[in-house]
C-alpha positions as CSV (number, residue, x, y, z in Angstrom):
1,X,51.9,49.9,47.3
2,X,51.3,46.5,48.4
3,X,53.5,43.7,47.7
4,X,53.1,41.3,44.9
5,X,53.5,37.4,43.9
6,X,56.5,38.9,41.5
7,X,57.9,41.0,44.4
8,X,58.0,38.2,46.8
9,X,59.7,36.1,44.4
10,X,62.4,38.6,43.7
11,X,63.3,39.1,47.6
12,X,63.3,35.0,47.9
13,X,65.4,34.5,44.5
14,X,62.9,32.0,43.1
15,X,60.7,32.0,40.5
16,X,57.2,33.3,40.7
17,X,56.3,29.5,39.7
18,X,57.9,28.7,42.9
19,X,56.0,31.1,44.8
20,X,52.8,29.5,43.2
21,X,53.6,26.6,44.4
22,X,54.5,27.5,47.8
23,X,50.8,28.9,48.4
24,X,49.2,25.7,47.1
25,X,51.1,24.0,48.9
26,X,53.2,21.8,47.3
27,X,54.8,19.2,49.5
28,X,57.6,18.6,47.7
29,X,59.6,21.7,48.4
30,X,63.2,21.9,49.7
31,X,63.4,23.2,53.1
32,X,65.5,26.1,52.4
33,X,63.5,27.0,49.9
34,X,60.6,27.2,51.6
35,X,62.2,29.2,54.2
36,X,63.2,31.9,52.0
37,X,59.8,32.3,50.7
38,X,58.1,32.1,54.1
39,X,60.8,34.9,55.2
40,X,59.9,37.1,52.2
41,X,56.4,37.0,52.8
42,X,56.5,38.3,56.1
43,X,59.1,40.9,55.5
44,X,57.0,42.1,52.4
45,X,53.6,41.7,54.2
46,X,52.4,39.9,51.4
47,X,48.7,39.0,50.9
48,X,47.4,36.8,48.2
49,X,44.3,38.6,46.7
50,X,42.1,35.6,47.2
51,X,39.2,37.3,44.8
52,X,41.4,37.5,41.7
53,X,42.7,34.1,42.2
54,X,39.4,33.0,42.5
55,X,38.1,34.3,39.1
56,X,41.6,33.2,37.5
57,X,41.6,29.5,39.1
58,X,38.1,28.9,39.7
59,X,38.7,28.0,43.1
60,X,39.3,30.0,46.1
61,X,41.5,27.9,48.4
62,X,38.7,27.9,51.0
63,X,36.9,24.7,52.5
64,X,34.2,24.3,54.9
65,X,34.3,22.4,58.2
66,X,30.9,21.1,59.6
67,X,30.7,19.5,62.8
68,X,28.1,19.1,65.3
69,X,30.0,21.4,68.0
70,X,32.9,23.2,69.6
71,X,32.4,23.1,73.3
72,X,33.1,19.7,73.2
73,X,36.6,18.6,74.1
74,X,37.5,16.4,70.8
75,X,35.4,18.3,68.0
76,X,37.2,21.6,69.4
77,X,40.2,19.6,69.2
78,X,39.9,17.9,65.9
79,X,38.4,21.5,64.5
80,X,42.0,23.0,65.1
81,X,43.7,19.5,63.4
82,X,42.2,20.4,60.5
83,X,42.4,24.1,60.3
84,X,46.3,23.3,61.0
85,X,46.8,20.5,58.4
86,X,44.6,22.8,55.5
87,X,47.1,25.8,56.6
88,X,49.9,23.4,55.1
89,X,48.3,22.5,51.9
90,X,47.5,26.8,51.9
91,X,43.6,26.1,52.3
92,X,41.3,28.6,54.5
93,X,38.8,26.9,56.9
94,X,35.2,28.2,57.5
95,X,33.6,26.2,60.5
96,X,30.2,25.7,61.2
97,X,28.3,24.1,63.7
98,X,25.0,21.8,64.0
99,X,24.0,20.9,67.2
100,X,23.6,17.5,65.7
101,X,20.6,18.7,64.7
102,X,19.2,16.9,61.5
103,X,17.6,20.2,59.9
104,X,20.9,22.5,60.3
105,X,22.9,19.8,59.2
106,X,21.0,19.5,55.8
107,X,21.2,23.0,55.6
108,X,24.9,23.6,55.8
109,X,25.7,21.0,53.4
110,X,23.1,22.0,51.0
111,X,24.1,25.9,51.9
112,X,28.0,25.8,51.4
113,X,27.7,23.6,48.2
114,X,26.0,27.2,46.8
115,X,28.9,29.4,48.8
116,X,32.6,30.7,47.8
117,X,34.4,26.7,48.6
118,X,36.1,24.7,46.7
119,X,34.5,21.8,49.3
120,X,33.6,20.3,52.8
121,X,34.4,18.1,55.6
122,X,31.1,17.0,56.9
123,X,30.4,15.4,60.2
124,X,26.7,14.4,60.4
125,X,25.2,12.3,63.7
126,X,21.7,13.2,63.1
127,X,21.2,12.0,59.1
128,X,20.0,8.9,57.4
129,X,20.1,7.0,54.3
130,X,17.3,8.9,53.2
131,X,18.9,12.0,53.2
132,X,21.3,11.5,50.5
133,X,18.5,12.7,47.3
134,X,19.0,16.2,49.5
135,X,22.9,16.3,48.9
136,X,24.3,17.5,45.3
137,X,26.5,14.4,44.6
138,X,29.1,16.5,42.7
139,X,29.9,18.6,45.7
140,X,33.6,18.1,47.1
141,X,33.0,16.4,50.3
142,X,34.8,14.1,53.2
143,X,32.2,12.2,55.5
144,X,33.9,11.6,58.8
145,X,32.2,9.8,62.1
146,X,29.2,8.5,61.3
147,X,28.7,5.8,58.6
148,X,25.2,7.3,58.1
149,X,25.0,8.4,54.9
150,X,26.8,6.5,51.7
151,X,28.0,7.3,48.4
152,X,28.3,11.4,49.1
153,X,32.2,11.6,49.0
154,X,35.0,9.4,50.5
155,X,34.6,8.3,54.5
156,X,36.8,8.5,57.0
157,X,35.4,6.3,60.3
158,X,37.0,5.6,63.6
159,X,37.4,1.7,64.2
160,X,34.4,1.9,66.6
161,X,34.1,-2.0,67.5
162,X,37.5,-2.5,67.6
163,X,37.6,0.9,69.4
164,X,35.7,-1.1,72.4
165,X,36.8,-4.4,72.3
166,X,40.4,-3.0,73.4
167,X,39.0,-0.7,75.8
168,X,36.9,-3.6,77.4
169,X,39.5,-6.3,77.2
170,X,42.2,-3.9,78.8
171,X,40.1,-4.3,81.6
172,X,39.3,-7.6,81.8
173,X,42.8,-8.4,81.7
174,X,43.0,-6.1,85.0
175,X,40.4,-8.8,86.2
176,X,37.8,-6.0,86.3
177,X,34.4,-8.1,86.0
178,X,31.2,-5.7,86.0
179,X,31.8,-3.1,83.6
180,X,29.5,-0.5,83.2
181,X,29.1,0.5,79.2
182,X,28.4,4.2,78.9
183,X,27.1,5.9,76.5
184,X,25.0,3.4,74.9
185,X,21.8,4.4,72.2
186,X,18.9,2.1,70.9
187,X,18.9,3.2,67.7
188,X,18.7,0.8,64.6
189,X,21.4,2.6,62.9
190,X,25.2,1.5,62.2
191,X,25.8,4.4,64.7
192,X,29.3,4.6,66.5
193,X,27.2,4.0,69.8
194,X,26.1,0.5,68.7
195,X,29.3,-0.6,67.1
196,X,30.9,0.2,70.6
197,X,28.2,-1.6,72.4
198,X,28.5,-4.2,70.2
199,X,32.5,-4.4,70.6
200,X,32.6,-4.1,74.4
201,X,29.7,-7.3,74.8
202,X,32.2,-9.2,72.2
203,X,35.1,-8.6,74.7
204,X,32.9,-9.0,77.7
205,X,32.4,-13.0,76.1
206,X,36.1,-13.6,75.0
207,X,36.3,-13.1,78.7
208,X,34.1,-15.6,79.7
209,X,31.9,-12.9,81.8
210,X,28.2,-12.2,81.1
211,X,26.8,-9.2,79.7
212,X,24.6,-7.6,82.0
213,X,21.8,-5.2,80.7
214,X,21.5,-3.2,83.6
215,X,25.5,-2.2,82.9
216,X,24.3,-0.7,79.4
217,X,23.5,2.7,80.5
218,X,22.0,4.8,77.8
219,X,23.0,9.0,77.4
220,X,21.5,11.8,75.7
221,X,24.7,13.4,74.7
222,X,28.1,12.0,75.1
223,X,29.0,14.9,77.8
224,X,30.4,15.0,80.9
225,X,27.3,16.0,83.0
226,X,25.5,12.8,81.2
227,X,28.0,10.7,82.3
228,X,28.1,11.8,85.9
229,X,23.9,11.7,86.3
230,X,24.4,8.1,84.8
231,X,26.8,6.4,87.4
232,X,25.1,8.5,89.9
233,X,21.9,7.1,88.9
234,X,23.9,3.7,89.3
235,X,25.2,4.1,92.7
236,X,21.8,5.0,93.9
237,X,20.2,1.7,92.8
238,X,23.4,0.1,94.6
239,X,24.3,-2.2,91.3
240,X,27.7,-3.9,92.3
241,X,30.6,-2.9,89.3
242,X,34.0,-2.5,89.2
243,X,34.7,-0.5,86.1
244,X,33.7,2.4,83.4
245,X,33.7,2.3,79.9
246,X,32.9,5.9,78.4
247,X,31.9,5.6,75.1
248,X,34.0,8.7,74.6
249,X,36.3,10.8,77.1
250,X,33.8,13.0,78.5
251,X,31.5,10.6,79.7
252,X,34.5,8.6,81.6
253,X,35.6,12.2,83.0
254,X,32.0,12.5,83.9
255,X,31.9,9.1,85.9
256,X,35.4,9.6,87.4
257,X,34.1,13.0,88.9
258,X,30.6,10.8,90.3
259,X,32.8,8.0,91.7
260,X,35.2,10.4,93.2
261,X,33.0,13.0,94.6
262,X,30.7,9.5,96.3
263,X,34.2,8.5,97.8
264,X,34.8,5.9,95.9
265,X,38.9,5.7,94.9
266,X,39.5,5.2,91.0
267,X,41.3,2.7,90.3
268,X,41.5,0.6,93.5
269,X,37.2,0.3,93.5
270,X,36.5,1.2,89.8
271,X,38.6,1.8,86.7
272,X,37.7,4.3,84.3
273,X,38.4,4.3,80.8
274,X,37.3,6.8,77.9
275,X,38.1,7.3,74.3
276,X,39.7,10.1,72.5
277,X,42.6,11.0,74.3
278,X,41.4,14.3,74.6
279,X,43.2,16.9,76.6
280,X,41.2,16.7,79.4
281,X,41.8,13.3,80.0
282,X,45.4,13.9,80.4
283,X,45.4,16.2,83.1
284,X,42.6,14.6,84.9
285,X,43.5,13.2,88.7
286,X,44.1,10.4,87.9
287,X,44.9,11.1,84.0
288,X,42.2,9.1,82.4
289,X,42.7,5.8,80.5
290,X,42.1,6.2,76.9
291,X,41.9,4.5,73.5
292,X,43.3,7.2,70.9
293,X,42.0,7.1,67.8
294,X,44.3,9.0,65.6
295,X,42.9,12.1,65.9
296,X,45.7,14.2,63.8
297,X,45.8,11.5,61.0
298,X,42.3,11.6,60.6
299,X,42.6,16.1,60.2
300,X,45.4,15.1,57.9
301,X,44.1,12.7,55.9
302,X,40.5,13.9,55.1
303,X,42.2,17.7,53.7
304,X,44.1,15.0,51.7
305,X,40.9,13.6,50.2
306,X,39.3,16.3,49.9
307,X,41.9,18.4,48.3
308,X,41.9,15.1,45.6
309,X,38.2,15.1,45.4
310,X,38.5,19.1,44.5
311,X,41.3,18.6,42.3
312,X,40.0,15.2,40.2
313,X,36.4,15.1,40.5
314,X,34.8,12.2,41.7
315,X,36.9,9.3,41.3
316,X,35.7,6.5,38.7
317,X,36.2,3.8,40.7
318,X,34.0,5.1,43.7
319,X,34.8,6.3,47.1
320,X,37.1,5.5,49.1
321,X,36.3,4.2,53.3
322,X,39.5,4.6,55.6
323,X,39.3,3.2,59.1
324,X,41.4,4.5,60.8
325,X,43.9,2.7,63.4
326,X,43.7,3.1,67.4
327,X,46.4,2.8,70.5
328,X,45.2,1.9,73.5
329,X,47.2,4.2,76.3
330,X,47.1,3.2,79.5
331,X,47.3,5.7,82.4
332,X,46.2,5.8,86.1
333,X,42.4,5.8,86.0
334,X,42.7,1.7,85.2
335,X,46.1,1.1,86.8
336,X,48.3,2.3,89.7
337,X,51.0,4.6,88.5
338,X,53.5,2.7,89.9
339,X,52.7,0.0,88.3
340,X,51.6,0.8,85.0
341,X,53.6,-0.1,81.7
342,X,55.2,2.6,79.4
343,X,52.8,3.5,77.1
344,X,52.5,6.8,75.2
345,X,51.4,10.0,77.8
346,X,50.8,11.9,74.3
């Protein structure tokens, strides 16, 4: 006969209250406590019955995770952040994808609001303002990225300018001069593209250099074969420039590959820099120059507000925006290894 809430409570000598709160995960918890129920539930093989507790509770202890893809580096990355950080608070995570696609992105959020969650973290790049009427306001959900659509749950938003301005003046400071900006996108939108542009051309100034259009070199998708056509595209027009900024980590990885493969020695002839601090970039030759952006706080704190937002409705006062801080951390893509400063390696 399979094991029960009461049974696992016996083995652990607490009370089936405690065991409650063990699986909703309550953070307050003594340590040995916690180890005594964790050990009884795997010598008891105990599984919650996540159907009854549904129809008891309401809720099922299951969220949704919507982001434009997996196969790339920091949404794979940040998918398993969150999955990790809604295993402590006892939450189940069903992922789905959009391709950055406008129509599937409607469509999961409007889908999953109808589905067995208690809630979402949504990731949209392809919405506007206009889209909002389409979204059920009352819906638990956490907006992360793009500031693209308002007033749907609380937002939690990279520090995109701020993002770029360290990137860019990092190397300035090197006394790097041309610098390529990579990834950049013409749309009118508050899109993390434009605030990045807009950052690196403010750093470019403070520097006292110009900003040179044909250094702005636009992408279709933030990957790493985009970012090696670009530079290669570069080189062949022979524009003089003596560093990279990748909007993200791939398209820097991308560039470092072009520049390397054309024989050009990163960073002696051009420094490279990215952002993320994806994995990648870390065991890169040379490990790529990054600005992290807090990937794990950001998993951790939007299960946080969403959990709330499941728990308390939405709040009075209004939602909540949370930029999130950066570090800048400084490897051998911008700087000799010798000669670079002790920063993090993460």
């Amino acid at each position: 006969m399979a094991a029960t809430m009461t049974d696992v409570a016996a083995r652990a000598g607490v009370s089936v209250k405690t065991v409650s709160n063990f699986f909703n995960g309550y953070q307050y918890m003594r340590p040995d406590t916690r180890a005594r129920i964790e050990a009884a539930v795997a010598e008891l093989d105990y599984r919650i019955n996540r159907s009854a507790r549904a129809l008891r509770s309401g809720r099922t202890r299951m969220i949704a995770l919507v982001l434009p893809e997996l196969d790339h580096s920091y949404f794979a990355q940040l998918a398993q952040e969150i999955i990790d950080a809604a295993d402590e608070r006892g939450l189940t995570v069903i992922v789905e994808t959009t391709r950055g696609r406008r129509d599937r992105e409607l469509a999961a959020v409007t889908g999953i609001a109808g589905q067995v969650v208690d809630g979402a973290i949504y990731g949209p790049v392809a919405l506007g303002p206009h889209d909002a009427r389409h979204i059920d306001e009352a819906f638990p959900l956490v907006v992360i990225g793009e500031r693209l659509v308002e007033g749907l749950g609380d937002h939690v938003l990279i520090a995109d300018l701020e993002v770029a301005r360290t990137a860019v003046t990092h190397l300035t400071a090197l006394g790097r001069k041309r610098v390529v900006l990579l990834g950049v996108n013409d749309s009118p939108l508050p899109r993390g593209s434009a605030l990045r542009r807009l950052g690196a051309e403010q750093a470019l100034t403070e520097a006292g250099l110009a900003v040179d259009p044909e250094l702005a070199l636009p992408v279709t998708e933030w990957h790493r074969q985009e970012g090696a056509e670009a530079i290669s595209g570069l080189l062949d027009r022979g524009v003089a420039f003596d560093a990279v900024f990748g909007f993200n980590d791939a398209l820097a990885l991308g560039a470092q590959w072009e520049l390397q493969r054309r024989g050009l020695t990163v960073p002696d002839d051009v420094a490279v820099i990215g952002v993320d601090d994806t994995e990648d970039g870390r065991f890169a030759q040379p490990p790529l120059t990054t600005v992290s952006a807090g990937r794990q706080s950001i998993a951790h704190l939007t299960v946080e507000l969403l959990v709330r937002r499941i728990e308390h409705g939405r709040p009075a006062a209004g939602f909540s925006t949370h930029l999130m801080p950066h570090e800048l951390v400084v490897r051998g893509s911008t700087v000799t290894l010798s000669s670079a400063p002790n920063t993090p390696a993460h």
